[in-house]
N, C-alpha and C positions, 0 to 999 in steps of 0.2 A: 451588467457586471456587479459582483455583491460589492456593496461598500463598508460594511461593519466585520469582515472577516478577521481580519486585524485585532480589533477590538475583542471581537468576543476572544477567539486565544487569548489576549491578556486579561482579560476578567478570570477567564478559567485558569490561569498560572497563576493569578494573585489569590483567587478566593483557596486555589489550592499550594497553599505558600509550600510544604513539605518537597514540590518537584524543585529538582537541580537543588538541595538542601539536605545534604546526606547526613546523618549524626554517626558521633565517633562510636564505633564497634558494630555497625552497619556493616560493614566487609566491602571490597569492592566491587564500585558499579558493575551491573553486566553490561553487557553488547547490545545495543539497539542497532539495527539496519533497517531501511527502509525500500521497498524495493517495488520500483514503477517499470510496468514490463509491456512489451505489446503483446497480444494475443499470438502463443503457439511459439515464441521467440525462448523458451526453456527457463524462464522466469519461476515457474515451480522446482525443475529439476536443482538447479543453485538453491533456492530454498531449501531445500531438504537438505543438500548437503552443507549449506553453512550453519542451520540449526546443529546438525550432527558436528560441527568441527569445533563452535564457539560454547555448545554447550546450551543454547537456549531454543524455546519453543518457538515456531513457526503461528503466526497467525493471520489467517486467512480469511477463510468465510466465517470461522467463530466468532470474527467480528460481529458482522450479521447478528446474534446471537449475543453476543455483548450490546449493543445497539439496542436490541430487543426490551432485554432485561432494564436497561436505563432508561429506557421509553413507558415502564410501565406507567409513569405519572403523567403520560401523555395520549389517555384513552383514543385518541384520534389517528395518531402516531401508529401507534400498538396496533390497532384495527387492521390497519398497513399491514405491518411487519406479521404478523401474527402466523398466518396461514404458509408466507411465503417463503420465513425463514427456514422450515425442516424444508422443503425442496431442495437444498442441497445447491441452487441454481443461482450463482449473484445475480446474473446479469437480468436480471428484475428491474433491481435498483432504479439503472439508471430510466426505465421504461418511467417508471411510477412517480420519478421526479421529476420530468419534462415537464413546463408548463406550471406546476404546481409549487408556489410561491412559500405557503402558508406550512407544505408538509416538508420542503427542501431545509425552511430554516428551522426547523423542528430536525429532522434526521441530521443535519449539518451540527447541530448542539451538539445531540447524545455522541456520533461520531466523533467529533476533536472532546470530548469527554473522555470515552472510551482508551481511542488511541493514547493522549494522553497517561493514563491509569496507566495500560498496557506499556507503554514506556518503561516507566516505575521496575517493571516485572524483567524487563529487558526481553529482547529476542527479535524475531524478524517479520516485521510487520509489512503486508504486502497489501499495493495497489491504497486505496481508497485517498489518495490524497495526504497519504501519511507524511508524504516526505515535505509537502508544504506546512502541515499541522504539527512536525518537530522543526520547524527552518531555526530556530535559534537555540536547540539544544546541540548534547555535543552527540549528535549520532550521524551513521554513514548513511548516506543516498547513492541508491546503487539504482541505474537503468536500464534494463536489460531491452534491444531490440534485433529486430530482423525483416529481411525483407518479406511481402505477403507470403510471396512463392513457395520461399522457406520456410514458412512459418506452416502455410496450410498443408506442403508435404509433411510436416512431423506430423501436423493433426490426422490429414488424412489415411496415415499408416495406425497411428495409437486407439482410433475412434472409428477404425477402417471406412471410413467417408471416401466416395467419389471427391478425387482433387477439385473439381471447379464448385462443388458444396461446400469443401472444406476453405477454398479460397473467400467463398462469400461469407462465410460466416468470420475468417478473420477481420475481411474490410467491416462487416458489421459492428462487431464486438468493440473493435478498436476504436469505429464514430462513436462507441456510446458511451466509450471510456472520456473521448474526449468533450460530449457533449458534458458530460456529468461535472468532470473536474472544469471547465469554464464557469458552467452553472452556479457549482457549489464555490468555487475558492476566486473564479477570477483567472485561472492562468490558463497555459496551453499545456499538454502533456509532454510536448518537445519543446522544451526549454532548458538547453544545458546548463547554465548558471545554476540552476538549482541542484545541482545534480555533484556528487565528488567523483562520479565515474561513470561512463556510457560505453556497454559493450553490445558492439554487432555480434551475435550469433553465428550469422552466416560463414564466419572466417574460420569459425573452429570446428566445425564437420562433427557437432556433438561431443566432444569431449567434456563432458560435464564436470568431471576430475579436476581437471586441465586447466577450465576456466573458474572453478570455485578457486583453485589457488590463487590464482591471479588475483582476485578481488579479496581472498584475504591479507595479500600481501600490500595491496592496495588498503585495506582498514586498518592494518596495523600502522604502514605510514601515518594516514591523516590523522587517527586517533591518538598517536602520540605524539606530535606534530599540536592537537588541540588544548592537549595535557599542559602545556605549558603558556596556553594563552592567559 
């Protein structure tokens, strides 16, 4: 289990004092959300639509790409990332960090780097750990899950996959979601305390609509609810 996780976020929030430090005629903060999802549970579909509602960009695998770019002073790193990030494919990642000590806490920097920045820009930053690497600013952690079944039916209709393919690659996806985020932060991926809202999937039959309202009405609460802490 990492034990300087801690630390390093507070080096990276002090050496960069300007976060949670807005100057007058900055305008106000945008929306940061963070959003931890399980594989095929509609965690992109909410994405898009809360990008479209709150007014801010969606970021995803650009991170990847963001990552990339901040890794350039880390020729070892880079070597990494280099080839893998135009594949368009994350789940790499967590492949290439299993085991590997030296590259983990190397991609772990530039990442609560990056995220951080991203922050700053506001919008809806997904999966990598984000909701752990903002736990003390004022943004919303939103969880989206569902059951496998559920999940590898949507896949296996959008990606038209045989259901017991589609079922395996969620049980996949989701051990290596969860290998990664132990690896890298120390936590488990179901751990509601971290979390301002966990939606099952399965109860709302897709209404993507339906359920983006809900959790906006949910970020409106807490976010004003924090405004006055």
């Amino acid at each position: 289990m990492p034990t300087d996780v801690q630390e390093l976020i507070q080096n990276l929030i002090l050496s960069e004092h300007r976060y949670d430090q807005r100057k007058p005629g900055q305008g106000p903060e945008k929306s940061v959300v963070t959003i931890s999802r399980s594989y095929g549970a509609g965690g992109e579909q909410i994405a898009e639509r809360l990008s479209a509602a709150l007014g801010v960009e969606v970021w995803d695998r650009a991170i990847l790409d963001a990552v990339a770019e901040s890794a350039k002073s880390s020729p070892e790193l880079m070597a990494k990332l280099d080839d893998r990030v135009e594949t368009g494919k994350a789940t790499w990642i967590y492949n290439f960090l299993t085991g590997q000590k030296a590259f983990l806490a190397s991609y772990r920097y530039h990442l609560v780097k990056v995220v951080l920045a991203l922050s700053q820009r506001g919008g809806i930053i997904v999966g990598r750990g984000s909701h752990l690497i903002l736990a003390n600013r004022r943004v919303f952690r939103l969880r989206v899950v569902g059951s496998p079944e559920r999940s590898a039916r949507r896949i296996s209709v959008r990606q038209e996959m045989d259901f017991n393919a589609s079922l395996a690659e969620v049980v996949r996806v989701n051990k290596e979601r969860e290998q990664f985020l132990w690896k890298a932060f120390g936590h488990h991926v179901n751990e509601p305390e971290r979390f301002d809202l966990i939606v099952n999937t399965d109860h709302f039959d897709d209404r993507w609509d339906e359920i983006t309202e809900l959790v906006l009405n949910a970020i409106h609460l807490v976010m004003d609810k924090r405004k006055y802490r």
